[in-house]
C-alpha positions in Angstrom: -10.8 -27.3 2.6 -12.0 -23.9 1.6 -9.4 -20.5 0.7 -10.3 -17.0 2.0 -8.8 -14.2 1.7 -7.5 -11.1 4.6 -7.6 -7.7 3.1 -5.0 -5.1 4.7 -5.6 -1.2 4.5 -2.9 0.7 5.6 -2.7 4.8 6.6 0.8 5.9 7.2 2.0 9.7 7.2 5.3 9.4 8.1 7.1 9.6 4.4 5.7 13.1 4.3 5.6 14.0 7.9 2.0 14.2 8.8 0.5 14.4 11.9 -1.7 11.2 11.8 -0.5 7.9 13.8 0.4 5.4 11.2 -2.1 2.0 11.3 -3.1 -1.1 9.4 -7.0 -2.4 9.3 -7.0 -7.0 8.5 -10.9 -7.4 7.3 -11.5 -11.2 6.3 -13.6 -11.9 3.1 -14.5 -15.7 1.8 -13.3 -14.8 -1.6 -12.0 -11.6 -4.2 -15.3 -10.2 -5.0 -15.6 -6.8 -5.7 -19.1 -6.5 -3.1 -16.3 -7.2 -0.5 -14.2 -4.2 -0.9 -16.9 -2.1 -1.9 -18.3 -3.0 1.3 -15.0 -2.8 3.6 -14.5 0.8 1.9 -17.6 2.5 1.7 -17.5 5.4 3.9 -14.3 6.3 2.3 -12.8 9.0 0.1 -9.7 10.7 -1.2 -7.0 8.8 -2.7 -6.8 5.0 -3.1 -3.3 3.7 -3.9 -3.6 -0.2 -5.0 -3.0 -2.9 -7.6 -4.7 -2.8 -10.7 -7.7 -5.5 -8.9 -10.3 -4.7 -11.4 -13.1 -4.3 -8.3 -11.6 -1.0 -6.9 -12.6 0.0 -10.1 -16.5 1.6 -9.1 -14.7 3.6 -6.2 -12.9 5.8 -9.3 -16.1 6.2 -11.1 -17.3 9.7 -11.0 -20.1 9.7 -8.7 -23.5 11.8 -8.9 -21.8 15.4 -9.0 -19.3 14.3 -11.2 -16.7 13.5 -9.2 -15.0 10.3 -8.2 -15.3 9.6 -4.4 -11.3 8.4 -4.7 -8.8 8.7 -7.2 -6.3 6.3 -8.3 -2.6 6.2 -7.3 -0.9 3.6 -9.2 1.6 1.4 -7.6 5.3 1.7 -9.5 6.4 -1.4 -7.7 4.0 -3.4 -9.4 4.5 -1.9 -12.9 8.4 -2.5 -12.1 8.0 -6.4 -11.0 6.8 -6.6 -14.6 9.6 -5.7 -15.9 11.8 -7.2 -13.5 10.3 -10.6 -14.4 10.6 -10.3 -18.1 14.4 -8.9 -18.0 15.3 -12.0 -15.2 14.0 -14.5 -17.8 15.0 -13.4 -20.8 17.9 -10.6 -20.4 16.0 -8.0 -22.3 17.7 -4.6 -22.8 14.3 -3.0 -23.2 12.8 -4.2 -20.2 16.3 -3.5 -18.4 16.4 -0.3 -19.8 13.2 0.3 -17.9 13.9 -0.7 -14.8 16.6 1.8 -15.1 14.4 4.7 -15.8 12.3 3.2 -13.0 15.1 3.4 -10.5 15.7 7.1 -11.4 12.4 7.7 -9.9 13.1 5.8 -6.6 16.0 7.9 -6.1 14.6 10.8 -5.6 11.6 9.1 -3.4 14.7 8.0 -1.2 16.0 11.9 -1.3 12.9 13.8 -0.4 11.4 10.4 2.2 10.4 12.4 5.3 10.1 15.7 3.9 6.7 17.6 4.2 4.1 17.3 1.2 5.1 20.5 -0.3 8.5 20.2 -0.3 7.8 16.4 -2.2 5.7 17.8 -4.7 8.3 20.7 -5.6 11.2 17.8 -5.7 8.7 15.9 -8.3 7.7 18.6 -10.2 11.2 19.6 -11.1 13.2 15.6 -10.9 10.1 13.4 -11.2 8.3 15.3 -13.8 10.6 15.2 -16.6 11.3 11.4 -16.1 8.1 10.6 -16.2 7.0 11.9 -18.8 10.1 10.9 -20.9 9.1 7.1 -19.6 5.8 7.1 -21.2 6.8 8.6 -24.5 9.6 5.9 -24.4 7.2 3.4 -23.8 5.2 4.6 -26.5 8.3 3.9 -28.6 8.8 0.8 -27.5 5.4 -0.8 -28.3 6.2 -0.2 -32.1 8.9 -2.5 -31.7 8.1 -5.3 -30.1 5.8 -8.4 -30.0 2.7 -6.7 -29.4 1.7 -10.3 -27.6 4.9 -10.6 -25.4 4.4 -10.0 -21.6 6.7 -7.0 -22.4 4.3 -5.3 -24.2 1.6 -5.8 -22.3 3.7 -4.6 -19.7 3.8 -1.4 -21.1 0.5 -1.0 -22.1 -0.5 -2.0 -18.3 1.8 1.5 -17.6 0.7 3.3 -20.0 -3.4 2.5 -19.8 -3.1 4.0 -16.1 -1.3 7.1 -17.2 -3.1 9.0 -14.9 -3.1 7.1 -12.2 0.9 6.3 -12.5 1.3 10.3 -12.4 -1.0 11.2 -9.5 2.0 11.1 -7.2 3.4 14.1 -9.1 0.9 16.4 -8.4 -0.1 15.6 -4.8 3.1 15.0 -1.8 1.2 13.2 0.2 1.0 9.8 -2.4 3.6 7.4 -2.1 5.2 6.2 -5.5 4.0 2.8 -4.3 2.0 0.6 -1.8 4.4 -1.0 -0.6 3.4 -0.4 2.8 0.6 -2.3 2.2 2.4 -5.4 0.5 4.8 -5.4 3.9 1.2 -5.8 6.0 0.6 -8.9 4.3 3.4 -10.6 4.5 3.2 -11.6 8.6 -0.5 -13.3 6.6 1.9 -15.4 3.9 4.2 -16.1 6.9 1.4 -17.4 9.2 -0.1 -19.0 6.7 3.2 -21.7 6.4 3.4 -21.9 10.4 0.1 -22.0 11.2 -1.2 -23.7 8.0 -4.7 -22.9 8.8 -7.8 -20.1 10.2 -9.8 -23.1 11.1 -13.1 -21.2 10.1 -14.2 -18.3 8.9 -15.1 -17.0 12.3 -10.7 -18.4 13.1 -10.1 -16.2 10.1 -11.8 -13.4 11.6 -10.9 -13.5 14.4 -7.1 -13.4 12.8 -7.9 -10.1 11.0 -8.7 -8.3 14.3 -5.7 -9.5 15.9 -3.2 -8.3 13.0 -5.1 -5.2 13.3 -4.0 -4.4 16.5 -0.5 -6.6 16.3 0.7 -4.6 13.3 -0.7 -1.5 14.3 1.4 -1.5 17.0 4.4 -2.4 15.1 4.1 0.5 12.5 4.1 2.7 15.9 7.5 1.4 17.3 6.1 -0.7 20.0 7.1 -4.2 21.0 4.0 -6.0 20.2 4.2 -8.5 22.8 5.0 -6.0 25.8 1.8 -4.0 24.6 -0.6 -7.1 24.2 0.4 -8.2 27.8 -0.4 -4.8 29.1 -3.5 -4.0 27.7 -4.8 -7.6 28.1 -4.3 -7.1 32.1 -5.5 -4.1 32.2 -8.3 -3.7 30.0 -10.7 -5.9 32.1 -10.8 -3.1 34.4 -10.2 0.3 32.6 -12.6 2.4 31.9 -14.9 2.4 28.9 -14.8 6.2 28.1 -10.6 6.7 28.2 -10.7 3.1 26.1 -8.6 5.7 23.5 -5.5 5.8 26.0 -4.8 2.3 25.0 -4.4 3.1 21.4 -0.9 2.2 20.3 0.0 5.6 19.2 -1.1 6.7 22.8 -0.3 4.4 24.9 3.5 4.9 23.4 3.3 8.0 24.9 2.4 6.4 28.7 5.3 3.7 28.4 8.4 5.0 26.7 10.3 1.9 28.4 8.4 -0.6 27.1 11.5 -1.0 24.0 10.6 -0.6 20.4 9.6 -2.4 17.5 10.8 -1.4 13.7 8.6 -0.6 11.7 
């Protein structure tokens, strides 16, 4: 038996009411590399929001004229499940504490969800701001009073060693204060993986990544991903190559407002 792995790269506008159809891209790699990722993301730019995977790290490096072809948005979620572990195992008023101060900053995501980018980066330049900034000196703090080996502490230096990256959603409207989006676009992989056990191949697994593609894809838009498939798969034999894009989710929503929906 061999392990590979499905990367999933989601665009979604709809927290800060762009104009773009949301959509997720599945690409299949035999294993975490960095060449992998490099390779799946190489013709992009602008903002990357993701883990802390060491091998996004040459997309933030600055490039020939200085500037980085995407900069890093940290993921709050991920910083919070840090200290979410921590306080469920040991009860820790520090780390619950935390989470606290964490929460405050999900409230006013949950206010100003929907809203256009300007109107989000005015909310988090006069809520967010503050908070933040008050989070970091109090983690600061913190560090001088605690095992500097604990998982506690190195769950603040995670937060605080991406400083930056942790505040880029202040500045821009468009970020997200998480990928979560993307977590949610594994999670049908995790589930398939206990019911269908196995990809067979890597051509199986492959041929997996193109089907979430186009499965999720058309969940994030609403539809009912079975009564889509069973249209485009009778249809498609016969339509025409050069109006292929009517049979994009996002449009072909538009052609079939019966066809039910699916939540996103």
């Amino acid at each position: 038996m061999k392990q590979g792995r499905n990367w999933a790269y989601v665009r979604d506008q709809r927290p800060w009411a762009g104009a773009a159809p949301p959509g997720a891209v599945y690409r299949f790699a035999p294993n975490w590399k960095e060449e992998h990722v490099l390779s799946h993301l190489s013709n992009a730019c602008g903002i990357l929001q993701a883990d802390g995977y060491k091998g996004y790290t040459k997309l933030y490096e600055p490039g020939s004229n200085g500037v980085p072809r995407s900069r890093e948005a940290a993921c709050w979620a991920h910083l919070r499940r840090d200290f979410h572990d921590f306080w469920t195992s040991t009860k820790s008023q520090i780390a619950r504490e935390a989470l606290d101060r964490i929460g405050k900053f999900y409230d006013i995501e949950r206010d100003i969800n929907g809203q256009p980018a300007e109107a989000r980066q005015a909310a988090r330049q006069r809520q967010s701001r503050p908070r933040v900034e008050a989070f970091f000196a109090w983690s600061e703090q913190q560090l001088l009073r605690i095992p500097g080996k604990s998982d506690l502490a190195k769950a603040f230096r995670y937060g605080l060693s991406r400083r930056d990256a942790f505040s880029l959603f202040l500045t821009d409207g468009r970020v997200a204060i998480d990928n979560n989006p993307a977590e949610r676009a594994l999670r049908p992989i995790g589930i398939g993986r206990k019911n269908w056990l196995f990809a067979g191949a890597d051509t199986g697994a492959e041929t997996l990544a193109r089907a979430m593609t186009i499965i999720e894809t058309a969940k994030l838009n609403g539809l009912d991903p079975q009564a889509y498939l069973a249209d485009i798969l009778a249809r498609i034999h016969d339509h025409k190559i050069n109006t292929l894009n009517e049979l994009l989710p996002w449009n072909w929503k538009a052609l079939h407002p019966e066809a039910g929906s699916q939540a996103a």
